[in-house]
C-alpha positions, -999 to +999 in steps of 0.1 A: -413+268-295-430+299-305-441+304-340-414+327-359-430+357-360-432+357-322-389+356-311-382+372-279-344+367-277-316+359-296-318+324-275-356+318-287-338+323-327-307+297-317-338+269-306-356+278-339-321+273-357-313+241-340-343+227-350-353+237-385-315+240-399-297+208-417-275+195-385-246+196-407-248+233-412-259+241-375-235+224-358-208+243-387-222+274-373-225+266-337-191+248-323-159+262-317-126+249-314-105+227-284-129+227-254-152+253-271-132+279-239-134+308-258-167+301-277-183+301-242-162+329-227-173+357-258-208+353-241-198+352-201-176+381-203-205+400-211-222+387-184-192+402-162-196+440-176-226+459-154-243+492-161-245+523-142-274+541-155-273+576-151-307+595-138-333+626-147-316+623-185-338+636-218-341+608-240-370+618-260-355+618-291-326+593-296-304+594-324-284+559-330-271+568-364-229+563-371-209+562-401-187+538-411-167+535-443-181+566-451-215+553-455-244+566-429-260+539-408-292+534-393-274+519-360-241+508-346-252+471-356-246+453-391-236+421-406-203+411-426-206+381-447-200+347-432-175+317-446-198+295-459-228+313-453-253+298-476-250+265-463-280+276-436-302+285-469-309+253-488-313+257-522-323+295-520-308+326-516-296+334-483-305+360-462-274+376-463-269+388-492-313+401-489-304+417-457-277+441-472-302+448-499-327+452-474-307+473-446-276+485-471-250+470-444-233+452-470-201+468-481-188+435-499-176+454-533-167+488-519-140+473-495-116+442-483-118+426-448-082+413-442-090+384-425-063+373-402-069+340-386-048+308-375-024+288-403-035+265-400-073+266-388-081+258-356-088+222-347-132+229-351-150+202-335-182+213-356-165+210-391-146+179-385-166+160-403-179+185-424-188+189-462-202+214-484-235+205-491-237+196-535-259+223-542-233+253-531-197+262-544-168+273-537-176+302-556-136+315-559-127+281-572-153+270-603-128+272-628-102+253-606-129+227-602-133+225-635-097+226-645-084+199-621-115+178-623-128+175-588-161+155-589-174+169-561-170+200-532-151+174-505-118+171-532-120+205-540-122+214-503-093+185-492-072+208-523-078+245-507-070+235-478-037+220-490-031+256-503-031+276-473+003+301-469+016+304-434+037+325-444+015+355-452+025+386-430+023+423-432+043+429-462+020+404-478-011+429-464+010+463-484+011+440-516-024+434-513-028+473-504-006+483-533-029+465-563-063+485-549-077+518-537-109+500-513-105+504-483-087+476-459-106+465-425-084+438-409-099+412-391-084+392-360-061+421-344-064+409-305-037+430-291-027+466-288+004+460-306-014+448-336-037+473-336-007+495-339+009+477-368-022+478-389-025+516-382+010+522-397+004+497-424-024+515-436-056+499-424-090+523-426-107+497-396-099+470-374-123+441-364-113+430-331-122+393-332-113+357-322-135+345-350-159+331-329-141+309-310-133+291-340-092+293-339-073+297-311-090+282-280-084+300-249-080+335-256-095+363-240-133+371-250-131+401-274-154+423-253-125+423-228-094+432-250-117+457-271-106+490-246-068+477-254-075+482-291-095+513-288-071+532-273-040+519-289-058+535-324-070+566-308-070+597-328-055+578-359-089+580-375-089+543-377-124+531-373-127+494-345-152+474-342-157+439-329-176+409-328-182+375-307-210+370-279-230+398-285-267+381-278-287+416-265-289+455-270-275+457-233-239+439-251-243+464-279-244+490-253-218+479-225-193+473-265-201+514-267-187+520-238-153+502-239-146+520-271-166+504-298-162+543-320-186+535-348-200+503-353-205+467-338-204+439-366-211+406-356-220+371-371-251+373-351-258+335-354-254+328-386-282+299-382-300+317-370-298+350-400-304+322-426-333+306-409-367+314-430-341+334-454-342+373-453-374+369-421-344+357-400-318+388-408-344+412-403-357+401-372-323+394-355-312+429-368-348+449-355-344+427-325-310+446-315-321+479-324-351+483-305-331+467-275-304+489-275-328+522-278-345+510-249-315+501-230-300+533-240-329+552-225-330+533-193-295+544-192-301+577-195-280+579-232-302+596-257-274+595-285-244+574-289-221+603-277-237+602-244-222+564-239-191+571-221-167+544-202-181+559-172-213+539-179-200+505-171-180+485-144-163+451-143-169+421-118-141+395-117-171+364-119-206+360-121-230+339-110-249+339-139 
């Protein structure tokens, strides 16, 4: 294995992970849930999607900046906080909460991700026996802790899970609205007729995800139900973005193109962002940049308003 500082691909960052991380984190991070379909399926579907590169283009100066929330970014890539994210990082701060110092991609107290995922959670094959390591906590729950006198993060995490609501639905999601002016990005729409709901319940964005592979196995990858959502929220001014498989700048790219407006956000690996701390977030997130300028030239897009469905086409299979 190359040393650190010398990654080529997100695949060279998963070996380093694999290696160096506690196995009890990296297989956390790593599995998905049932027969790990989906997991497997956010990366091949990808795989499915080619280019058409358009010729005799002026890319000399590119220009990958978008805005999201508001807030100008540096490029349609960035990082949402991860469940359990500091279990990668020892006893040390993790890298996530560096990187958004570092690259200002973390929007944590200036809005709400709705997250809507399986009641209850998918059957995960990498968490089944899995416990929060002694040294982190729940950090919602101290005072429960304290107040019901767990001894340790296994009883408190056998109580929360006791305390999931299945009942939670969209009038649930306008209570939550009603108490708080941040903005709502809800997490988990998968069809357009979600997408539609969250529009007229007031959602500012809409993270098209399947969580990973982590919930329901055998769903679509999200690359291929992202065009659904895009154009069920068209002209609304609701911002989409997705993530799930996204391993090169090409994915970035090809995610453009299928409607991605804005932004791509995507849990990167978390392993792999916590490996070596804040060294592991920047280098997956400079990683991604510089491949998608270069794929972006090579395609003959020297902005991201130059990406256009036109640029990509769908096989039914790959060899790959």
């Amino acid at each position: 294995m190359p040393n650190f500082r010398e990654p080529v691909t997100m695949d060279d960052l998963e070996r380093y992970a694999a290696q160096h991380l506690d196995k009890n984190a990296f297989d956390y991070f790593s599995s998905g849930s049932g027969d790990d379909v989906t997991l497997h399926e956010n990366r091949q579907a990808f795989k499915r999607i080619k280019l058409r590169p358009r010729m005799l283009r002026n890319v000399s100066h590119q220009d990958i900046s978008v805005t999201v929330l508001g807030h100008k970014l540096s490029m349609p890539i960035c990082v949402f906080t991860h469940s359990l994210s500091g279990n990668g990082a020892s006893r040390r701060r993790t890298g996530h909460s560096q990187s958004g110092e570092f690259h200002g991609h973390s929007y944590g107290s200036e809005s709400i991700l709705y997250k809507q995922s399986g009641r209850p959670y998918g059957k995960h094959k990498g968490r089944a026996n899995f416990l929060l390591p002694g040294h982190l906590e729940f950090a919602n729950f101290l005072s429960l802790k304290k107040k019901k006198g767990f001894r340790n993060n296994g009883e408190l995490g056998y109580y929360i899970g006791s305390l999931l609501d299945s009942s939670v639905d969209w009038e649930t999601f306008d209570w939550l609205r009603s108490i708080t002016s941040l903005p709502f990005v809800v997490k988990g729409i998968y069809t357009a007729e979600d997408a539609r709901l969250a529009v007229q319940h007031g959602a500012q964005g809409i993270l098209v995800s399947n969580h990973g592979g982590r919930q329901l196995d055998g769903v679509p990858a999200t690359i291929e139900v992202l065009a659904e959502i895009a154009e069920a929220v068209r002209g609304t001014g609701v911002e989409v973005y997705m993530d799930g498989g996204v391993r090169l700048g090409t994915d970035v790219l090809k995610a453009l193109a299928l409607g991605l407006e804005r932004c791509l956000l995507d849990g990167l690996l978390s392993g792999d962002l916590l490996t070596r701390e804040s060294k592991g977030v920047t280098k997956v997130l400079q990683m991604l940049r510089d491949e998608l300028k270069v794929a972006m030239a090579l395609a003959g897009c020297a902005s991201l308003k130059d990406i256009t469905p036109s640029l990509v086409m769908r096989h039914a299979a790959s060899h790959l």
